[in-house]
One Martini backbone bead per residue (centre of mass of N, CA, C, O) as a GRO file, in nm:
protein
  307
    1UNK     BB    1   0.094   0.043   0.023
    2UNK     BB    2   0.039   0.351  -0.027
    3UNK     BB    3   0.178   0.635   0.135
    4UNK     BB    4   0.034   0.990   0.223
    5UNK     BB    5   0.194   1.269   0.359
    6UNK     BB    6  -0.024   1.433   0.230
    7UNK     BB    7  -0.124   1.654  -0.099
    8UNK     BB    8   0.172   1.686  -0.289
    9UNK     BB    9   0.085   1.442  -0.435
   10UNK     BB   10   0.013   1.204  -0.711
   11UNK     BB   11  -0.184   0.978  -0.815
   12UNK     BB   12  -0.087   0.736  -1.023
   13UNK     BB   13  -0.400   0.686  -1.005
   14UNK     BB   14  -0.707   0.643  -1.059
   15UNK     BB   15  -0.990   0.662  -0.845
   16UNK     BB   16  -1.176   0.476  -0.556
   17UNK     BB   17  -1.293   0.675  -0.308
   18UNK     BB   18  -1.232   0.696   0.091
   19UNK     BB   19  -1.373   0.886   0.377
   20UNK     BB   20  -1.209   0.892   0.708
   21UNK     BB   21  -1.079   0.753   1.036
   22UNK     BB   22  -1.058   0.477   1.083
   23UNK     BB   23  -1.136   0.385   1.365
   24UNK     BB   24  -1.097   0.058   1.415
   25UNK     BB   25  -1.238  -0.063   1.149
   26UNK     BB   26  -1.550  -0.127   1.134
   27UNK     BB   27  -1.798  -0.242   0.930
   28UNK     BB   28  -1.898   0.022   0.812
   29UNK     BB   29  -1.590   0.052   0.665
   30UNK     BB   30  -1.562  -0.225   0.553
   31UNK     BB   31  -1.802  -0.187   0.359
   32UNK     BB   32  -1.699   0.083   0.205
   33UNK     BB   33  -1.463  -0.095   0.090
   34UNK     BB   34  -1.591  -0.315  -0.054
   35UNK     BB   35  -1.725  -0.099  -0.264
   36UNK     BB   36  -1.426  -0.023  -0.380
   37UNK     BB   37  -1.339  -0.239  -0.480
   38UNK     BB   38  -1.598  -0.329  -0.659
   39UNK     BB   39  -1.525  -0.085  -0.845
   40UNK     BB   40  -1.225  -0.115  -0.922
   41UNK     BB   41  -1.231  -0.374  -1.053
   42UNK     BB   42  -1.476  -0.255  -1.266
   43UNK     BB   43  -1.293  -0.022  -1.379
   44UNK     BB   44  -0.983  -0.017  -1.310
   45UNK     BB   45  -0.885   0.106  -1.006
   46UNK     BB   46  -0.767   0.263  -0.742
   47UNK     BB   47  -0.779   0.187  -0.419
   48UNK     BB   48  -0.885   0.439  -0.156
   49UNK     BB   49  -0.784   0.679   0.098
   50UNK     BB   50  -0.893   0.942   0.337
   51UNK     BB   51  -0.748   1.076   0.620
   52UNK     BB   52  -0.657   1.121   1.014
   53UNK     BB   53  -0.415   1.353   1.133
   54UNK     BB   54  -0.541   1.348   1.397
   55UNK     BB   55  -0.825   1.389   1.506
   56UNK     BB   56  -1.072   1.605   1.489
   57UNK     BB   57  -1.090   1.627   1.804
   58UNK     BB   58  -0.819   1.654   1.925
   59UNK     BB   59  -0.812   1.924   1.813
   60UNK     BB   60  -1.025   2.085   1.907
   61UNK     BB   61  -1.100   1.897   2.156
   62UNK     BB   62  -0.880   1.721   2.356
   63UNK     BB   63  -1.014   1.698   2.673
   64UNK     BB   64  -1.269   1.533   2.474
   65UNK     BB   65  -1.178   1.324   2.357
   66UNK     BB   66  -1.130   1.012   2.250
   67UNK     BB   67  -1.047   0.674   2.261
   68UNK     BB   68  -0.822   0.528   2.086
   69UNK     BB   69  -0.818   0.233   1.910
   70UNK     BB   70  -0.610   0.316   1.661
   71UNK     BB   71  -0.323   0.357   1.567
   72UNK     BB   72  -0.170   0.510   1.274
   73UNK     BB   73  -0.051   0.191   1.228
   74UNK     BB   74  -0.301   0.007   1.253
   75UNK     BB   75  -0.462   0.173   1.039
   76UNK     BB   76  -0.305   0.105   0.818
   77UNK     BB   77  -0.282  -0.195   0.843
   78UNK     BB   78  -0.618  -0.264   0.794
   79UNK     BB   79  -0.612  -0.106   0.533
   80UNK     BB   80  -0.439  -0.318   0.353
   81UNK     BB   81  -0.575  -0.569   0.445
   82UNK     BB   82  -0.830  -0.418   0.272
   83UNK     BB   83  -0.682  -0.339  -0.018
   84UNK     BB   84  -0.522  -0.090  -0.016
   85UNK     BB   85  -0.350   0.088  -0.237
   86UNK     BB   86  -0.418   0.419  -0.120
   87UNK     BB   87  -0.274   0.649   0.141
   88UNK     BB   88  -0.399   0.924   0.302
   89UNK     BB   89  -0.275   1.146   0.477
   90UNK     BB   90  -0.418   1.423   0.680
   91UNK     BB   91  -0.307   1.677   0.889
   92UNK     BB   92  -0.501   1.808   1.119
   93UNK     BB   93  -0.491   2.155   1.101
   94UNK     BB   94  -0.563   2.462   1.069
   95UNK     BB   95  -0.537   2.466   0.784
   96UNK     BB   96  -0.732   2.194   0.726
   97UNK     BB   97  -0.974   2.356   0.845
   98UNK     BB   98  -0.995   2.588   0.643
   99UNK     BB   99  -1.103   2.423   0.418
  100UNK     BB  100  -1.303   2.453   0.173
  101UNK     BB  101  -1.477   2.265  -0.014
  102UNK     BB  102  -1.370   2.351  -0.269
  103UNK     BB  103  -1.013   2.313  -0.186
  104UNK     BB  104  -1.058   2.013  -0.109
  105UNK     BB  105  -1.160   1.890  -0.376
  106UNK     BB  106  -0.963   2.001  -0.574
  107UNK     BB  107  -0.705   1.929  -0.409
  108UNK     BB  108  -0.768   1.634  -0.317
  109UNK     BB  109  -0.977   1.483  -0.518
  110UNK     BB  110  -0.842   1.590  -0.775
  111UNK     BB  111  -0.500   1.639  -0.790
  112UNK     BB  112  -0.448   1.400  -0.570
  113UNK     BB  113  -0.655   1.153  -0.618
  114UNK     BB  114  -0.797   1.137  -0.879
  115UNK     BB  115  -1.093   1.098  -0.906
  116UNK     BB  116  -1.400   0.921  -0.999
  117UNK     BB  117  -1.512   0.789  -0.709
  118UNK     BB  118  -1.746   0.815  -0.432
  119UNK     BB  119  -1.744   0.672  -0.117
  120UNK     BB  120  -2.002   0.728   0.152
  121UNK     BB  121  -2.137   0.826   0.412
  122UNK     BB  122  -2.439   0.974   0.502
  123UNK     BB  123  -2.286   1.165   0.732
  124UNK     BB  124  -2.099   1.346   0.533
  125UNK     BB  125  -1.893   1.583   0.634
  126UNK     BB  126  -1.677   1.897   0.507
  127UNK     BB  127  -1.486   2.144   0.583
  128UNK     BB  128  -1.537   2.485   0.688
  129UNK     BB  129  -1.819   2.400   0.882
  130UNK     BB  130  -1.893   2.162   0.740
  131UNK     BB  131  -2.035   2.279   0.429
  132UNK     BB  132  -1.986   1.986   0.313
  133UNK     BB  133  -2.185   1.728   0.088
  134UNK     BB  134  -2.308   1.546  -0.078
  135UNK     BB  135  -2.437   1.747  -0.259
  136UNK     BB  136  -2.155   1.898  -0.305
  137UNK     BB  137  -2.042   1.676  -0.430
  138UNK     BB  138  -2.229   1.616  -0.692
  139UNK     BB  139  -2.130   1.898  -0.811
  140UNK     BB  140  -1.863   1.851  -0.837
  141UNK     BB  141  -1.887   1.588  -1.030
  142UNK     BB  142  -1.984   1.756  -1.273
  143UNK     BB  143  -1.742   1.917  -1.298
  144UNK     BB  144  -1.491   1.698  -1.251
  145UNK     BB  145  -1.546   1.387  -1.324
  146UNK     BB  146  -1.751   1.259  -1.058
  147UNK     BB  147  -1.882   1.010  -0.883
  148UNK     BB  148  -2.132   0.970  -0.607
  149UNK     BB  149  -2.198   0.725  -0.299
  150UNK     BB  150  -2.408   0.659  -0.062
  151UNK     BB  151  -2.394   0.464   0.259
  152UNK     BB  152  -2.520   0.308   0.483
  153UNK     BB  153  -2.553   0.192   0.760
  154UNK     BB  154  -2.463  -0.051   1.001
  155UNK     BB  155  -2.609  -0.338   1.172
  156UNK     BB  156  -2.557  -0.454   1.463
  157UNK     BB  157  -2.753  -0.609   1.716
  158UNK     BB  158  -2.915  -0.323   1.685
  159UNK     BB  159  -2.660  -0.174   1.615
  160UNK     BB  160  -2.481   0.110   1.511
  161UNK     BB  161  -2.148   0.112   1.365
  162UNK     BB  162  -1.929   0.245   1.566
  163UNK     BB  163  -1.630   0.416   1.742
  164UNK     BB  164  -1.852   0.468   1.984
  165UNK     BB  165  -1.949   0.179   2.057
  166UNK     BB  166  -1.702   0.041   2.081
  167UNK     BB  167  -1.592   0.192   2.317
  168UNK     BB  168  -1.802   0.088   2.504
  169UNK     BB  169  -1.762  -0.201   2.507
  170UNK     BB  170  -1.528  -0.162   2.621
  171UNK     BB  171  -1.526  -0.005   2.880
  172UNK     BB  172  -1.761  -0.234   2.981
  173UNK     BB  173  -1.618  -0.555   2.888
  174UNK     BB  174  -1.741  -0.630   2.579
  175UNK     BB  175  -1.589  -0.845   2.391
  176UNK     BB  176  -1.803  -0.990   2.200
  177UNK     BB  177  -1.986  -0.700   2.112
  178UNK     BB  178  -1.704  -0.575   2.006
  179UNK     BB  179  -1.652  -0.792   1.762
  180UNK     BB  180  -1.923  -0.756   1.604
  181UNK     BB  181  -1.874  -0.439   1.523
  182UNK     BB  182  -1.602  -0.543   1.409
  183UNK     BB  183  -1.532  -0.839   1.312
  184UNK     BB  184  -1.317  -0.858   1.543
  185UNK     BB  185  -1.098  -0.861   1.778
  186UNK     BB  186  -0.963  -0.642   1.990
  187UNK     BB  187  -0.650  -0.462   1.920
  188UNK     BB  188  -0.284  -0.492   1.997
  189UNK     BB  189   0.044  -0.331   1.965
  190UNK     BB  190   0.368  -0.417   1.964
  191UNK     BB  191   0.683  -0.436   2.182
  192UNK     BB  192   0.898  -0.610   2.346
  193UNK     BB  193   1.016  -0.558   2.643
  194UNK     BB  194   1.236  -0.473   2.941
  195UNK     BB  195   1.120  -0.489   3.265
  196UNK     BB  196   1.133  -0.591   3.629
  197UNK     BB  197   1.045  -0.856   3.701
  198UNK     BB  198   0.755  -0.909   3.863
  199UNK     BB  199   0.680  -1.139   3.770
  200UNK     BB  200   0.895  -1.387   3.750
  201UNK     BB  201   0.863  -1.346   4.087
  202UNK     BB  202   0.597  -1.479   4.097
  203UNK     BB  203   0.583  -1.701   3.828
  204UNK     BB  204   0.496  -1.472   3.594
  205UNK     BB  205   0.554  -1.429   3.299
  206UNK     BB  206   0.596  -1.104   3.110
  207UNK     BB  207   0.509  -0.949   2.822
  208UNK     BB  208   0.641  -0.638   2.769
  209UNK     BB  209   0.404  -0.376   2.617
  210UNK     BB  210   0.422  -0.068   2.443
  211UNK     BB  211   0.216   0.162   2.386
  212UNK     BB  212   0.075   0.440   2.180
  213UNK     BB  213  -0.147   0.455   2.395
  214UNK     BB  214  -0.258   0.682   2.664
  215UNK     BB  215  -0.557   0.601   2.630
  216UNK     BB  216  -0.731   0.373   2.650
  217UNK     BB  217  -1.025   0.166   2.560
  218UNK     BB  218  -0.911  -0.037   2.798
  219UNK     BB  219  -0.934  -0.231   3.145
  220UNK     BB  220  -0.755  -0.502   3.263
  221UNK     BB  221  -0.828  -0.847   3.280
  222UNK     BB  222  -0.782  -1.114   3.030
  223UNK     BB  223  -0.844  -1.305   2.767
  224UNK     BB  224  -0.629  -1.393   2.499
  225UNK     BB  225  -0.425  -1.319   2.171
  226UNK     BB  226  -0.134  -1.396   2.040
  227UNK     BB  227   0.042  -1.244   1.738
  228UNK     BB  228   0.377  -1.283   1.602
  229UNK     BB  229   0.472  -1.566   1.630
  230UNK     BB  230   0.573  -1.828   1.462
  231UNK     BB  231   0.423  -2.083   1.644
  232UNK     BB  232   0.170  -1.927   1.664
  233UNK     BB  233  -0.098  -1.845   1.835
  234UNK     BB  234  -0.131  -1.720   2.211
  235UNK     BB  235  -0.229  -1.793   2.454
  236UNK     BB  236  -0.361  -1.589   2.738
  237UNK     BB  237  -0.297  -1.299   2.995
  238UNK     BB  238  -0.395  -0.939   3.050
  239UNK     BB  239  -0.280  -0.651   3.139
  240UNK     BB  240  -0.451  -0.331   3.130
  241UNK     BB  241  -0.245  -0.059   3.274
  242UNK     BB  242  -0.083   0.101   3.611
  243UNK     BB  243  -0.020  -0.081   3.824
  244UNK     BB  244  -0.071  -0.011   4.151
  245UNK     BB  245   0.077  -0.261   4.329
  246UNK     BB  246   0.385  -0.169   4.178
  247UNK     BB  247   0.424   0.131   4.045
  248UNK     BB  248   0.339   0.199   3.756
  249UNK     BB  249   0.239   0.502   3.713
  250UNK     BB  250   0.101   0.708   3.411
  251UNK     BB  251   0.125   0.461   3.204
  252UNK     BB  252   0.033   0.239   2.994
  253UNK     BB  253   0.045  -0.127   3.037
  254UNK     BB  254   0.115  -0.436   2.811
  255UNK     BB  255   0.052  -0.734   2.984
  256UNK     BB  256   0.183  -1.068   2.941
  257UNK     BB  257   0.072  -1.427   2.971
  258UNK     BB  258   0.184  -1.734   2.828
  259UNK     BB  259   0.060  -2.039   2.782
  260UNK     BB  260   0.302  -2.219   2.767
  261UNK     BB  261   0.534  -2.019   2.774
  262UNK     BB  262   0.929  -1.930   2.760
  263UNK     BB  263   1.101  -1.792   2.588
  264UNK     BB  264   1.224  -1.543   2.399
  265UNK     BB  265   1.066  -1.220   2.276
  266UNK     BB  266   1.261  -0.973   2.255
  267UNK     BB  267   1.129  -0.748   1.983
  268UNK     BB  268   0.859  -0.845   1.961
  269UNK     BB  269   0.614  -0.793   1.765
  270UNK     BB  270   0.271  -0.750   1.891
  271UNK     BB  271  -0.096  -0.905   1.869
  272UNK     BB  272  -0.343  -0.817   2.087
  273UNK     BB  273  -0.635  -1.026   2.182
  274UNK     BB  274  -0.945  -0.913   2.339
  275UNK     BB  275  -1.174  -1.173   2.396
  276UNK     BB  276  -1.199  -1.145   2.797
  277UNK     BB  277  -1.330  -1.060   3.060
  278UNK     BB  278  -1.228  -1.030   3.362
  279UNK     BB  279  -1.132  -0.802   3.526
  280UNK     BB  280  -1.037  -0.532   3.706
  281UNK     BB  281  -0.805  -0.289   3.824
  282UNK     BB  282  -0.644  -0.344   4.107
  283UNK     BB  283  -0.526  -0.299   4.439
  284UNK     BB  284  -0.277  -0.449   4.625
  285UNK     BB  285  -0.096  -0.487   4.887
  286UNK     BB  286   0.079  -0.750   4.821
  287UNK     BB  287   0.222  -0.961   4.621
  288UNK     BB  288   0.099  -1.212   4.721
  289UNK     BB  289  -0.169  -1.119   4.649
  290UNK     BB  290  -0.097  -1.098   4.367
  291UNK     BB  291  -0.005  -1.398   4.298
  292UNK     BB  292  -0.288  -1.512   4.370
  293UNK     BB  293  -0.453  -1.381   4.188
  294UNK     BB  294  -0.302  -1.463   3.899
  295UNK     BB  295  -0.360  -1.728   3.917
  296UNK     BB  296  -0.684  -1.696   3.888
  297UNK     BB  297  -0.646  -1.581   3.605
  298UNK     BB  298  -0.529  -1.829   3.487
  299UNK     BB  299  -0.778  -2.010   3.523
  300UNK     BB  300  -0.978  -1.882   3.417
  301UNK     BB  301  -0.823  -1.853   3.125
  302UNK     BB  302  -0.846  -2.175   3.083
  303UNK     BB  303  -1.163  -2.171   3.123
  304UNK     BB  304  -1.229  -2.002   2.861
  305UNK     BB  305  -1.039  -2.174   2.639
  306UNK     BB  306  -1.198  -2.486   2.699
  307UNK     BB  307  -1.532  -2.327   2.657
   0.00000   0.00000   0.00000
């Protein structure tokens, strides 16, 4: 997958393009993605989509913004996964807020991604004040020459698929209605670090995983399935928060303990699956209560994994 960081580049070919934060990459947007290919297979062009780094919502009120579901290497990594073949990325800052919709459109829709076909979600709104939408893009489509098409929702369990429901589904620890969502569990990518070695201590070894997300959308221990390792995907047990009872800090990490399993795999980058959670993460008194807990979250999650 080609990626362009801004628009001043001009893709390669003409393109079937869709535009969205691809937050998480849901149902939603699978469906649009589909859509895409769909149509590039049979025109012969090539499937694109533009994106936004940061969130526009981090850039508007930071505050307040959402807790982000996927860093923008792993939405670059699923927009790859469903065979997207040139990705925009378009830094959100004061001057992309500021472009007016016919701006948005001619530099970045007709200049530099050379639109034919653009397949848009029903509410999407761009440009300064939000002024553009399907109607302004449909009359600049018959002047530039491209067609547009608007997709409903996806609808699954009857709640419609979107990157706040999913939000809402981890924090309340609702694992498998968050995967019915996204189509797949929910997922973080990392690299094993080197840590304090105080699971090692306890009997329970730990692959310590430094994650780019500041606050996950959501916290506490769980039961994995980690893929990234060569002799293929390994259950296990994960902590994913601030370890209160040993002194975690203020940043968020995450532990994988993985079921019979010893090797070294520091430097190794790992995909970890939240299939199910076990509990919220608690403050524990001294070590030894946390490593009756540990063993009982690991009984836990091989019960769950047996099941």
């Amino acid at each position: 997958m080609i990626v362009f960081r801004g628009f001043k580049h001009k893709s390669p070919a003409a393109t079937v393009l869709t535009i969205g934060n691809f937050d998480g990459l849901h149902l939603g947007h699978r469906a649009l993605l589909a859509r895409v290919r769909e149509i590039a297979a049979r025109e012969t062009l090539m499937p694109a989509v533009i994106t936004f780094e940061p969130h526009p919502r981090e850039f508007f009120s930071p505050e307040s913004a959402p807790a982000r579901l996927a860093t923008l290497r792993e939405k670059l990594e699923q927009l790859d996964d469903e065979k997207v073949e040139l990705a925009c990325v378009c830094h959100f800052n004061a001057a992309f807020a500021a472009l007016s919709a016919e701006e948005f459109i001619r530099k970045i829709l007709v200049d530099c991604m050379q639109v034919r076909h653009l397949v848009i979600g029903d509410d999407f709104c761009f440009g300064a004040r939000r002024q553009g939408n399907l109607h302004t893009l449909r009359e600049a489509g018959a002047r530039f020459g491209f067609t547009v098409e608007a997709m409903h929702s996806i609808v699954t369990a009857g709640t419609r698929a979107s990157s706040s429901a999913v939000r809402v589904a981890l924090a309340e620890g609702r694992m498998e209605y968050a995967a019915q969502l996204l189509g797949r569990p929910y997922s973080i990518d990392g690299r094993v670090v080197h840590g304090e070695k105080i699971g090692k201590q306890l009997g329970f070894a730990t692959a310590n995983i430094r994650i780019k997300h500041d606050r996950p959308p959501l916290q506490g221990v769980f039961a994995v399935e980690a893929h990234g390792l060569d002799d293929g995907p390994h259950q296990g047990v994960a902590n994913l928060g601030l370890r209160p009872s040993v002194g975690g800090g203020s940043r968020p990490l995450l532990e994988v303990h993985l079921l019979d399993f010893s090797a070294d795999i520091y430097g190794k980058h790992l995909n970890v699956r939240f299939l199910h959670k076990l509990r919220n993460e608690v403050h524990f008194p001294d070590l030894e209560s946390l490593k009756r807990q540990i063993a009982t979250d690991v009984d836990s999650a091989r019960n769950y994994f047996k099941h």
